[in-house]
N, C-alpha and C positions, 0 to 999 in steps of 0.2 A: 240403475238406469233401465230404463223399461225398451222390447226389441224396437226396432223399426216401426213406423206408421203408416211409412208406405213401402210398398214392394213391387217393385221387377222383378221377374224371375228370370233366376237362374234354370238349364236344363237341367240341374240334379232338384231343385224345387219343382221345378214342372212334375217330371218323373215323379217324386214321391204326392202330389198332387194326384196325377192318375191312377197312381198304385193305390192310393186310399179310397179312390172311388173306385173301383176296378174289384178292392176286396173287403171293403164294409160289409156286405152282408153275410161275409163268411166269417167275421171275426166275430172268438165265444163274447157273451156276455149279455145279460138282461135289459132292461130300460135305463137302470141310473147305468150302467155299464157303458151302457149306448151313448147317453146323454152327458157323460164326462169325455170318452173319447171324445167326442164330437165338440167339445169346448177348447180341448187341448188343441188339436187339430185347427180349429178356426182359428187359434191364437198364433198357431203355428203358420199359415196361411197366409194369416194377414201380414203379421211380423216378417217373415221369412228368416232363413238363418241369420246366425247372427256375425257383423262383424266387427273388427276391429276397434268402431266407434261406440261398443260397448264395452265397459271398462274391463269387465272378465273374460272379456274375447279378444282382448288386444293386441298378443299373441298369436290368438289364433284366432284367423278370419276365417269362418267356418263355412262363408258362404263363397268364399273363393276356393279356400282350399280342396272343399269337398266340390269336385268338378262333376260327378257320376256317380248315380245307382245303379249299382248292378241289377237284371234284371234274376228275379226269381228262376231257380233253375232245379229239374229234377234232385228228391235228394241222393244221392251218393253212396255207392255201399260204404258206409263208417263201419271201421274195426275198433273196438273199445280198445281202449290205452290201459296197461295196467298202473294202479294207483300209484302218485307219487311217493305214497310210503306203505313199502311192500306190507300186506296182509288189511290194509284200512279197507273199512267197508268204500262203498264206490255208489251212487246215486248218477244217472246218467239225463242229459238233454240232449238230443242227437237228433241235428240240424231243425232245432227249435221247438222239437216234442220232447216231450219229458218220459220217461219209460218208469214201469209201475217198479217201486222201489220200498219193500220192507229192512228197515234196518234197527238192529238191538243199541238200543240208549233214544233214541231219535225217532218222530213224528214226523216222517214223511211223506207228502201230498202233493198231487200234479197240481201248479197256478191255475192252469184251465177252470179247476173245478171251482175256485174263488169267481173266476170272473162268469161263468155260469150263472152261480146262484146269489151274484151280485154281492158279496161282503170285498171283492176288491176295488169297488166305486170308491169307497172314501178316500183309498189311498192314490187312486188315481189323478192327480192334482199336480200342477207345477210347484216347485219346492219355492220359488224366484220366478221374477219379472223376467230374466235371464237363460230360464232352463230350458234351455233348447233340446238337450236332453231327457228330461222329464219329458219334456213334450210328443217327441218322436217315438221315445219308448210307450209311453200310455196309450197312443194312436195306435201302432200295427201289434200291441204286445199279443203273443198266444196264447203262450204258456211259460213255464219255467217252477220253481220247486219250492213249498212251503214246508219250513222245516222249524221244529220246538225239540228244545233241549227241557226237559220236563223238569220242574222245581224240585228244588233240593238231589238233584240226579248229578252222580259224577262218572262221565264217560269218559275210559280209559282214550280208545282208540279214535282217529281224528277220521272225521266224515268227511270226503273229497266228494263237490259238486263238479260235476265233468262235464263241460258246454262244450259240443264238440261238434264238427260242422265242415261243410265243404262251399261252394259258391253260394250268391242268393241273398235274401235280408236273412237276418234272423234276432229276434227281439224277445229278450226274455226277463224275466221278475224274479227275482229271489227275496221273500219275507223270511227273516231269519229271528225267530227269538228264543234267547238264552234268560230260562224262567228262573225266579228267587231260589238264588242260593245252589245254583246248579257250576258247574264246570264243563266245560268240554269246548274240542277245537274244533271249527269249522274250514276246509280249504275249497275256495270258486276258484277252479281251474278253465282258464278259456283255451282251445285248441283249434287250430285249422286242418282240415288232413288234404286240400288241395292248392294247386299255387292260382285257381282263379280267384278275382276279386271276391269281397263278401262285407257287406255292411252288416257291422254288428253292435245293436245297441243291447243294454244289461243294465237294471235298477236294482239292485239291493237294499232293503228296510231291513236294520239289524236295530233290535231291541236286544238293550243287556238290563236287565230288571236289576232291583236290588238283591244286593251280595251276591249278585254273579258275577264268574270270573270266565272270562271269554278269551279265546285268541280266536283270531279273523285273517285269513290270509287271500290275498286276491294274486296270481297267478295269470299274468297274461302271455302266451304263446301264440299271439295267431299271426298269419302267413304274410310275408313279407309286400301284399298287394292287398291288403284289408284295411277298414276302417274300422278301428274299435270305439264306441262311444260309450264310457262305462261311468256308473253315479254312486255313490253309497251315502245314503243316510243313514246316521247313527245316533241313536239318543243314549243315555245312560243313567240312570237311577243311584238310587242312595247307596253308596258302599261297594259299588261296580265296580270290577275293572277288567279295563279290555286294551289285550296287546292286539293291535292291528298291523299286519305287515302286507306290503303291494309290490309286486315287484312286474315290471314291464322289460319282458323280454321278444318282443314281435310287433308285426302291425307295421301300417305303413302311413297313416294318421291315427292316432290316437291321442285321444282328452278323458281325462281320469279325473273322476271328483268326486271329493270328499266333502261331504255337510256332516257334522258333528253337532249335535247338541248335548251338552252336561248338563244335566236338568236335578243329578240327587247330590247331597252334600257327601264329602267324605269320599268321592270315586275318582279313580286313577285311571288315565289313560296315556297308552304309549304308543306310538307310532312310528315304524321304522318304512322305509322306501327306498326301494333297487331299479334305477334305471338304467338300462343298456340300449343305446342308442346308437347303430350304424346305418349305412348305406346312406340314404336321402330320408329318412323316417322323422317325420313330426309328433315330437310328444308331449302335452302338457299334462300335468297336474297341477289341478288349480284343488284348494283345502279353504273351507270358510269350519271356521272351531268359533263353538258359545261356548263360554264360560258363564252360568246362569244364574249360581246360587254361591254361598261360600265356600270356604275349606275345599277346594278340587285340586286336582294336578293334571299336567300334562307335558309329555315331552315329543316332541317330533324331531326325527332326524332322518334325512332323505341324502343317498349319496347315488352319484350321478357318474358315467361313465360314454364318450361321445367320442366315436369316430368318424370317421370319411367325410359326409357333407351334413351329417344329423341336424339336427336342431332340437333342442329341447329346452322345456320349459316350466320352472315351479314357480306358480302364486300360493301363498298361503296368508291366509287373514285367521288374527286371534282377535276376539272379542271378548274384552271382560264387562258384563253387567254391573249396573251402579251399585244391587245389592250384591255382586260376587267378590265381598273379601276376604283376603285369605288366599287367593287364587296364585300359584305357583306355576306357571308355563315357559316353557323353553322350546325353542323353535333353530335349527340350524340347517343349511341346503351348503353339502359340499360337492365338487366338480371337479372332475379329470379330465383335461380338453386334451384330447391327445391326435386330435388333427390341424391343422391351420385354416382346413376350410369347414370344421364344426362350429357351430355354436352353441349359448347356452345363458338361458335368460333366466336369474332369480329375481322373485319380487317377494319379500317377506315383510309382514305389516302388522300394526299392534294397534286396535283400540282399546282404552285402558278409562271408562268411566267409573273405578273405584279407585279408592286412592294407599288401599293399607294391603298392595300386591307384592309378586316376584315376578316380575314378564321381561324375556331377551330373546331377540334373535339374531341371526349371524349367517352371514352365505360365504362362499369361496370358489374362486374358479382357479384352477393354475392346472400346471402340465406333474407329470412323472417330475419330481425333485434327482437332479445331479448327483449332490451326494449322497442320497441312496443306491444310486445307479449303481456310482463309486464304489460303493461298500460295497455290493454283491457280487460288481466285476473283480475286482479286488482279488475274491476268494476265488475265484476259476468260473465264474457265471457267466455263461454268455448272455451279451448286451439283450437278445430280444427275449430267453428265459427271464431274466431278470426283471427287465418291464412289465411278462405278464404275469411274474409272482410278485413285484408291489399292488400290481391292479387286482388281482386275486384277493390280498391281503385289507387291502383298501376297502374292496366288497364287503370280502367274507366278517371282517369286524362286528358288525352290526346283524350279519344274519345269525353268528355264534350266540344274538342274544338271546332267540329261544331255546326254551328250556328242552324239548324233546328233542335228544340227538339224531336222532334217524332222520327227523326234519329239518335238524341240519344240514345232513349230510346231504342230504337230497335235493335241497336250495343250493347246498354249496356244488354238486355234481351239474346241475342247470347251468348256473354262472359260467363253472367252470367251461361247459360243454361250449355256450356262446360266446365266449369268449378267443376260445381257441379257433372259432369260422369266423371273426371279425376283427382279433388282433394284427 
């Protein structure tokens, strides 16, 4: 469904209306640079956000709920965070610049310099009729980190991108490609270090070439009066595979989206998803997955954790192509409602234009079970230990599935950390 055709504005449309003529002439990039923002932008204009009366927005009315842009504000002394896994190399953006970064295994480059010399026009484009994010992002983007896992290269140690930030917008791109026959981890960590508002939008282009094996982890932290609007597209190639893991632990609206394309025969993809959801925090994660060609797999499993007045939200859509048979996908969104006054809204959807598949999905919402409780009080547990070592357990299941312990451990120390301020 294509945005709006006509628009009123909202003050946070106004606002980003002035802001983009206020700082067009400051933003990097060449003529087609110029000439694609400025396509994005008019679409965005005209359209305005989007809401509810489109189908992927229905959830989230993005032109109600986003009330205010924060205005630009000096940046902040930021103190670098040490990596989520002690001794990984560390590549920084600090509060929307990217800071110059030599690292061994990895080819990395400030976005600036793409949109400079204009080879980031092509990708500057709406993904969808829909993509209000693409659109916002491609309009004020500045900078952000261009990074190549070099073919046939196998890098022990996992690369943390560290988006780190205080008030203000801040709009960044992350092109990520992992080249034929390479390995290695990539982690996009988003952080806040002040409790003023901050609009944060983020695109990531992950290419996994063939016989690359990839893990992708998105990492969201930002401050409890922020808006994150974060995108990932993913393509994948012959023989790929890529474990993706996201886990949203911050923010105070946030929309999280996944475009997947399977485009090579023979590749595996897995997707796991953590979301922790308290105070009054809106979160969606909406997932559109192509299945394109035959012989692919896929599995997605998102587990969900909601207290006080949260709300949150998973749409996922699987598409299997008329030539994709053979296509094996599995899709489930489980939920722990452990307020009366939370919510928690699954939408999970299957087009299936082949006929010789394996495709199922399955969602859950229910509380802490009794007799679990049972069992642990039973043995000397007190009642509120007990509830936050099922919810623990509940988590931690799914993040034991990757393979490098230390980033488990370190996923698991996160959870556990917010947990224990929101139980």
């Amino acid at each position: 469904m294509n945005m709006q055709t006509t628009n009123r504005q909202t003050p946070a449309e106004t606002t980003l209306v002035e802001a983009f003529t206020a700082k067009f002439s400051e933003l990097p990039g060449d003529g087609n640079v110029v000439a694609a923002r400025d396509v994005l932008f008019d679409d965005l204009k005209t359209g305005g956000l989007p809401t509810r009366r489109i189908e992927a927005w229905h959830y989230t009315d993005l032109k109600t709920l986003l009330r205010a842009i924060p205005e630009d504000a000096p940046a902040p002394m930021i103190e670098k965070r040490a990596a989520l896994v002690a001794g990984a190399p560390i590549a920084y953006v600090m509060q929307g610049k990217a800071i110059d970064a030599q690292i061994e295994g990895f080819t990395v480059a400030s976005y600036a310099e793409s949109l400079s010399d204009g080879t980031a026009a092509a990708t500057l484009v709406a993904a969808s009729n829909d993509d209000a994010i693409g659109r916002i992002n491609g309009s004020f983007v500045r900078d952000g980190l261009s990074v190549v896992v070099p073919e046939d290269s196998i890098v022990v140690n996992p690369l943390e991108l560290q988006v780190i930030h205080g008030a203000g917008q801040i709009h960044s791109r992350f092109p990520v490609r992992f080249g034929k026959g390479s390995k290695a981890t990539v982690i996009e960590r988003h952080l806040s270090v002040t409790s003023d508002a901050a609009l944060v939008s983020s695109v990531s282009e992950i290419e996994v070439q063939d016989g690359a094996e990839a893990t992708y982890i998105v990492l969201q932290q930002q401050g409890a009066a922020d808006t994150h609007l974060g995108q990932l597209r993913i393509t994948m190639g012959a023989d790929a595979k890529l474990r993706l893991f996201v886990v949203n632990a911050g923010g105070k609206l946030v929309r999280q989206e996944l475009r997947i394309d399977v485009q090579g025969e023979n590749s595996d993809l897995s997707i796991r998803g953590v979301n922790l959801l308290g105070g009054e925090t809106h979160t969606d994660v909406t997932m559109v997955l192509g299945h394109n060609v035959p012989n692919t797999s896929s599995t997605e499993v998102f587990r969900n954790v909601v207290f006080d007045r949260a709300r949150g939200i998973f749409q996922g859509m699987i598409r299997v192509a008329p030539d994709a048979q053979k296509t094996d996908a599995k899709m489930a969104c489980n939920t722990l409602l452990m307020s009366d006054d939370g919510e928690f809204s699954a939408k999970p959807e299957l087009e299936i234009f082949a006929d010789d598949v394996q495709c199922g999905h399955g969602a859950t919402v229910a509380d802490i079970s009794d007799n679990h409780l049972y069992y642990l009080m039973a043995r000397g547990v007190p009642r509120a230990k007990a509830r936050a070592m099922l919810v623990n357990a509940f988590v931690d299941e799914i993040v034991e599935e990757l393979e490098d312990e230390n980033l488990v451990a370190a996923l698991e120390d996160i959870i556990a950390d917010w947990l224990e301020h929101h139980a």
